[in-house]
N, C-alpha and C positions, 0 to 999 in steps of 0.2 A: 875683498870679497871672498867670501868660504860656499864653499860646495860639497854636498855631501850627499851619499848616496846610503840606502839601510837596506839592509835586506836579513832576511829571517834565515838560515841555511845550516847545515852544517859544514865546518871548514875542514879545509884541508892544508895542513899543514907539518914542516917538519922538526920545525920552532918547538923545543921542549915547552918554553916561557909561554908561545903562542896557546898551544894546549892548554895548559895551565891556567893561563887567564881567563879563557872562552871556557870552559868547563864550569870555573870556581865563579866567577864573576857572573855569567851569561852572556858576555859580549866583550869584540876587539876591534879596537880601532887601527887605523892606520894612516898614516897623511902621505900626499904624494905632494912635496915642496913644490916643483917645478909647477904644478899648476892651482896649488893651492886648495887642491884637493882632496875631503875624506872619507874612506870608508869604514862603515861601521856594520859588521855584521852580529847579529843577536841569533843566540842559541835557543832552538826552537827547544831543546830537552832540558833546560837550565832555569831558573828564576834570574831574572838581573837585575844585577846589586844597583838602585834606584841609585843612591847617595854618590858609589861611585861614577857612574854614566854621568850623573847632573854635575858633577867638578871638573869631568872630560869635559862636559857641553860647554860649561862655563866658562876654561879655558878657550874652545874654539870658536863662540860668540862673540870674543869682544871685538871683533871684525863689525864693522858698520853694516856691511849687508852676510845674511847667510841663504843661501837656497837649497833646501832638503829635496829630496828626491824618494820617496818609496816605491819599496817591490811592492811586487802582486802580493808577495806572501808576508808584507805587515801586518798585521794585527794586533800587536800588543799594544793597550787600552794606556799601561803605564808610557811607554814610549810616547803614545799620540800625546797624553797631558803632560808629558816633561815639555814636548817639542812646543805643544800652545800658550805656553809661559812665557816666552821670548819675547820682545816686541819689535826685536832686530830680525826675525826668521823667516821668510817665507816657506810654506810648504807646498811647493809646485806641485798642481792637480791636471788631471786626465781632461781632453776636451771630447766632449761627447754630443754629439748634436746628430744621434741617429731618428732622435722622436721626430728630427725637422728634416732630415736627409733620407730617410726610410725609401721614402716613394719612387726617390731618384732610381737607389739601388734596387729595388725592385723592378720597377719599371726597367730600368737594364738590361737585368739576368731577364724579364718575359722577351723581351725584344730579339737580345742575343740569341734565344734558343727558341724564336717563331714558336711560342706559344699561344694558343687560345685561350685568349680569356674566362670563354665560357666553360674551360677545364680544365681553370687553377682550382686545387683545394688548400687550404689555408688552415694552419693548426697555430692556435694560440697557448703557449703556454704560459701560465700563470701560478703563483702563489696566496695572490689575492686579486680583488678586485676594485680598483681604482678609478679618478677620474681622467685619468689618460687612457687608462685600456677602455674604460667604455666609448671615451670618444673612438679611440682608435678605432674598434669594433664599427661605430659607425659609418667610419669611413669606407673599411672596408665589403662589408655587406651591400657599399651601392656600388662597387667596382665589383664582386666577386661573386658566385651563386652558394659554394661549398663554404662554409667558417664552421671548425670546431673549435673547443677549448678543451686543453688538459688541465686538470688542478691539482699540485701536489700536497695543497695543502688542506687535508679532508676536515678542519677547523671553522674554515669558509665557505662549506660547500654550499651551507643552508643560502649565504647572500647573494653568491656567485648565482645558482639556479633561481632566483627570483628576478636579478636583473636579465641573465637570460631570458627567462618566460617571458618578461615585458619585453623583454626585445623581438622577441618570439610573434609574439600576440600585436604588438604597434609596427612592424615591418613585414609580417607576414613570412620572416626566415625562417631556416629550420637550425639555429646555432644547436649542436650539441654537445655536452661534454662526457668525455671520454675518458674512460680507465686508463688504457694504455695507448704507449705510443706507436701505430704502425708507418714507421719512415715510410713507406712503400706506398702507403695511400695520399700523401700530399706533393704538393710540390714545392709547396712555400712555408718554413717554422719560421715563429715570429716569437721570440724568448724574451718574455720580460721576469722570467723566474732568476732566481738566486742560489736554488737549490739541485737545480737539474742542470747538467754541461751535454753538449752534444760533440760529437767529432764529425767534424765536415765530411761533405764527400762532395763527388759532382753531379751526383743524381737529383739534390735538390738545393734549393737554396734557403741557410737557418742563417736568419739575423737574430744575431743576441747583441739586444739593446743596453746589456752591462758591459760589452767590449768596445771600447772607444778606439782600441785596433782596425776596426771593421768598416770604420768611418772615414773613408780613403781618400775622399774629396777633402775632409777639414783641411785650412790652412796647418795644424802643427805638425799633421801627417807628413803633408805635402812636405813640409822641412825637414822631418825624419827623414824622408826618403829621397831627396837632392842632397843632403850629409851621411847618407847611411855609411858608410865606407870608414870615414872619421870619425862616428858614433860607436862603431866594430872594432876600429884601432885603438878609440881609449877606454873601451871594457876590458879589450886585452889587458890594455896595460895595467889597470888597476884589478884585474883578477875578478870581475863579476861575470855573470851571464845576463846578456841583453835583453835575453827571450824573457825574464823575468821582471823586467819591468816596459810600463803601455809606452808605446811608440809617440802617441801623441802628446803623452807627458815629455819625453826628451826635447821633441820641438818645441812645445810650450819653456822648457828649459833654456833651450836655444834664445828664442825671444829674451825671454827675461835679462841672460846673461852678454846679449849681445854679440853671439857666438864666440864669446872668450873659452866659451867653455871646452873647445874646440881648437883652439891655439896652441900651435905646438911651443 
């Protein structure tokens, strides 16, 4: 069994040869024997040489099982279609069940900090408008008095404000959507955008439904974080940063790998 982890970064290194390769190629691999482990990082300023990567991969496939791991910051289209050719590979995904968990965590933070109900305000952000945000919308207008929306994406505005209106006109709310975002006026973000990040603070509570980090109850979390300590010891050792890849991906990793992955 192979395990490999990728990440997009630039390296740091004292290796002439290192340099060399990662520059000319776009990407360096590395194996750690002892646990059969490798990393493979891609040069985010580089093209990478397809032909060469695929005779790497090729070599480190012929293991019966492989389990990939990606950073936050993969994106390269060539990499995702090299790695879906395989039929030996799995590629370990993020476990995300905030659209089903939402409520818990909310319900929480109101509790935690004796809030009133009736003076939560509630900012939805969005890019588009789907059939989960509208449900969502629904739910929340029979718990809440305040629901705005932000749109960043002024493409949608025309369908976004018609499903408002109806919503408007059949519940009798006043949803509105909003230019800008004033943190100040809400207390509760609810981010199902792609495009817009926010920085936490403690003044309110922003759930972004693209961060399966956030989802603290999921069973994978929960393994992240009874392993965190040996998840921190072998990032060290193989030279990555942890913070760049989802937590609940590692546990889901765990699982998979039967915590061998984890074995000194």
């Amino acid at each position: 069994m192979n395990i490999i982890f990728i990440d997009c970064k630039k390296i740091n290194s004292k290796s002439k040869i290192v340099c060399y390769w990662y520059k000319k190629y776009g990407f360096w691999i590395k194996r750690y024997k002892s646990r059969n482990i490798y990393t493979i990082v891609i040069n985010p300023n580089s093209n990478v040489n397809v032909k060469l990567i695929t005779k790497a991969l090729n070599h480190i496939f012929k293991e019966d099982k492989n389990y990939i791991v990606l950073s936050k910051k993969i994106n390269n289209e060539n990499i995702a279609k090299i790695l879906n050719s395989y039929p030996n590979v799995t590629l370990v995904t993020a476990q995300n069940n905030l659209l089903k968990n939402d409520i818990n965590y909310i319900n929480n933070y109101i509790e935690k900090n004796n809030m009133n109900r009736n003076d939560i305000k509630i900012l939805f952000v969005i890019d588009e408008i789907n059939d989960i945000i509208i449900s969502k919308l629904y739910y929340f207008i029979e718990k809440y008095k305040i629901i705005d929306i932000k749109l960043n994406d002024n493409q949608n505005y025309k369908n976004v404000k018609e499903i408002v209106n109806k919503i408007n006109r059949d519940e009798g709310t006043v949803i509105d959507i909003v230019d800008k975002i004033q943190q100040k006026n809400y207390n509760i973000i609810l981010v199902f955008s792609k495009k817009q990040k926010f920085f936490y603070n403690d003044n309110l509570y922003i759930l972004d439904y693209n961060n399966s980090d956030l989802d603290i109850c999921s069973n994978t979390y929960l393994i992240y974080k009874k392993h965190k300590q040996q998840f921190l010891n072998l990032f060290k050792l193989i030279d990555m940063d942890i913070s760049r890849f989802e937590k609940t991906k590692l546990g889901k990793l765990y699982i998979h790998t039967g915590g061998i992955i984890l074995d000194r």
